[in-house]
N, C-alpha and C positions, 0 to 999 in steps of 0.2 A: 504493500500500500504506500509507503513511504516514498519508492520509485516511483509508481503511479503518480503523484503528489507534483516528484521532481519534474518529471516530462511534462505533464499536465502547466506547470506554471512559466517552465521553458517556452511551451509551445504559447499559453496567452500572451509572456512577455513581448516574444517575436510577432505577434500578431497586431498587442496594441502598439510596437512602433511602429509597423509599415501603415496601418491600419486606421488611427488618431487615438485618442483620450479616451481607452477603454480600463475600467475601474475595478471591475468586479466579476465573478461568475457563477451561475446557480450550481449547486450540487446535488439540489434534491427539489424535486415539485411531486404534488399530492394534491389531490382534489381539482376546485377552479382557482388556478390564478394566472395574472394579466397582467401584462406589460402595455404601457405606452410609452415608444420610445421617444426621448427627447427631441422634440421637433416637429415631430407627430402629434394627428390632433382622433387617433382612432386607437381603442385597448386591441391588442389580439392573445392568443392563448401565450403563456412564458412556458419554454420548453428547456427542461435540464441542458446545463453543459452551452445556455445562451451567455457570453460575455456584456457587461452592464456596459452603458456608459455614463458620465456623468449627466444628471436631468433626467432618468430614464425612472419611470413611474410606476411602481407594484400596489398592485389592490389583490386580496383574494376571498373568497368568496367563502360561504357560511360553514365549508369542509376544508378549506384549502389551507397547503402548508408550503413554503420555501424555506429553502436555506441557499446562503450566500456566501460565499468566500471571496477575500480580497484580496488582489493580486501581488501588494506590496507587503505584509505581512499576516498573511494567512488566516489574519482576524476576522468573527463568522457574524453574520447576520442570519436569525432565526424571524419568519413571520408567520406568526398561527393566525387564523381564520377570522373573519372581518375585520382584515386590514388596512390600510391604505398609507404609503409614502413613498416621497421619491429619494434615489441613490445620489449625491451629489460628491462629487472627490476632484480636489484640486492635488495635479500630480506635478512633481517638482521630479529631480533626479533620480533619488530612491526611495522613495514615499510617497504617501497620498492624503492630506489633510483631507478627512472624512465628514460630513455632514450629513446627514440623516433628518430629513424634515418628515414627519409622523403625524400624520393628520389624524388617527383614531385605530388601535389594534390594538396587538400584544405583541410585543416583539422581546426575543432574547440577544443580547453581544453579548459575543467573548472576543475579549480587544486583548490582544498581543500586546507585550509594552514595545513602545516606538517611538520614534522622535517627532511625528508628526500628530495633529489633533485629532479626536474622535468626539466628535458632538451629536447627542440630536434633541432637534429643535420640537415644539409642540407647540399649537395654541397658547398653553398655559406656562409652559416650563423651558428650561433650556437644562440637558443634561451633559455635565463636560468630564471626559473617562480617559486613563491612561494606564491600560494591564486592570482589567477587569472580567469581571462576571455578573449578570443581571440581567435581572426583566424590568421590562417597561412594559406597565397599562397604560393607556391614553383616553380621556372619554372628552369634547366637547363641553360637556355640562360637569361631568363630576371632577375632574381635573385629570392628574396623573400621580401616579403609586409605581415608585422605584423599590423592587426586590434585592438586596444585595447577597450574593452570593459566594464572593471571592474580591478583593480589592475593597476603590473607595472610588466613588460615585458623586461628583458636587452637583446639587442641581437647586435650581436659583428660578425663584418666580417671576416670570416677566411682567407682572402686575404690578407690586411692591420692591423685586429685587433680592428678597430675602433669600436665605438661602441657609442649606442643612448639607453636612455632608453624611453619604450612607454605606455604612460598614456591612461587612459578613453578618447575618445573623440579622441583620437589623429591614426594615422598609422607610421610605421616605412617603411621604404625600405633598403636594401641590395642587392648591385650589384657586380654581378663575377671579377668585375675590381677594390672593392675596394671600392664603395662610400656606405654613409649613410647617411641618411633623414628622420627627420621629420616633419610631417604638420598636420595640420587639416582633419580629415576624411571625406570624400564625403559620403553620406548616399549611394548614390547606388552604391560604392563600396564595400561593408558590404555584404558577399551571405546569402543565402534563408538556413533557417535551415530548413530541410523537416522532421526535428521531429515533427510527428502526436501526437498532446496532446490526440484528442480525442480517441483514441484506446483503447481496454478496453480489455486485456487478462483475461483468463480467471487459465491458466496453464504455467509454462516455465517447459522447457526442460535443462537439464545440462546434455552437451556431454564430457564424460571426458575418459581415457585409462586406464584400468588397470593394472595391477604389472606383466604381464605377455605380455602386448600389446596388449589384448581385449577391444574391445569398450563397453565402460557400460554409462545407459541415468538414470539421477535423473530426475523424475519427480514432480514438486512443483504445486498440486492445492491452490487456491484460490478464495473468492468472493469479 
């Protein structure tokens, strides 16, 4: 797996230089989820092994699951079911200041530590992470609820400004009116990662555009 891993990221790296300002790549889809790529004004199906670009738009639907890996440190974005956010990454030499705007989901990172920023944004909150583990709820009306699970998590209400930071063990909340909270985590408040360990691929597919706007597929066997 770990060779799979290597060639795998060889083969993005080579693609978003010839290719332009590609960011990220799925590793997993489940159920309905949709991409609308940046620039585009139409969602269509997101299909495993599709490379992100920056402004590129995931929503998934009341089953649907992604996972995402980023190309400059292998840091993973998880999105469970009634989500919606776009992937944005400014890339510099050997990194990718990351930004995550999250309009309403569940989402999990696991952020690598690196030298560049990992944010994401919400209606309510701004979360700013560097070598972590978490979930983020997001709701509109009721705010947002940080899960910490490994690291420390600052996250700052865009209303008042205030701000908590959120350790292992612990949750945050942020509310549209202004407040912030921390407490002790309820275990069954913590969601179901429906990441299947046992799966055992055999092939990925790498959906990428060509320098002309043709769709072209990298095929990657392994055992």
């Amino acid at each position: 797996m770990r060779s799979l891993l290597k060639i795998l990221f060889i083969s993005i790296f080579f693609i978003s230089h010839i290719y332009g300002n590609k960011i990220a790549v799925t590793t997993k889809v489940k159920g309905l989820v949709e991409i609308m790529p940046s620039g585009k004004d139409d969602f269509s199906d997101l299909k495993p092994g599709t490379i992100l670009s920056d402004g590129d738009k995931i929503r998934t639907g009341s089953s649907g699951f992604t996972a995402i890996i980023f190309i400059d440190d292998k840091s993973t974005l998880k999105l469970k079911e009634n989500s919606e956010t776009v992937i944005n990454g400014q890339r510099s030499a050997k990194s990718i200041a990351k930004k995550i705007n999250m309009d309403v989901g569940t989402i999990r990172a696991t952020v690598n530590k690196q030298n560049s920023s990992f944010v994401i944004q919400t209606p309510t909150s701004v979360a700013s992470v560097k070598g972590t583990d978490f979930w983020m709820i997001t709701d509109p009306v009721d705010g947002d609820l940080v899960i910490g699970l490994d690291g420390v998590v600052n996250l700052t209400n865009n209303e008042t400004g205030a701000e908590v930071d959120v350790t292992e063990g612990n949750s945050g909340s942020s509310t549209p009116d202004g407040d912030v909270n921390v407490e002790e985590t309820e275990e069954s408040s913590i969601p179901e990662d429906p990441t299947d360990q046992g799966e055992q691929e055999s092939e990925i597919k790498i959906y990428f555009e060509g320098p002309n706007g043709e769709q072209k597929v990298m095929i990657i066997e392994y055992q």
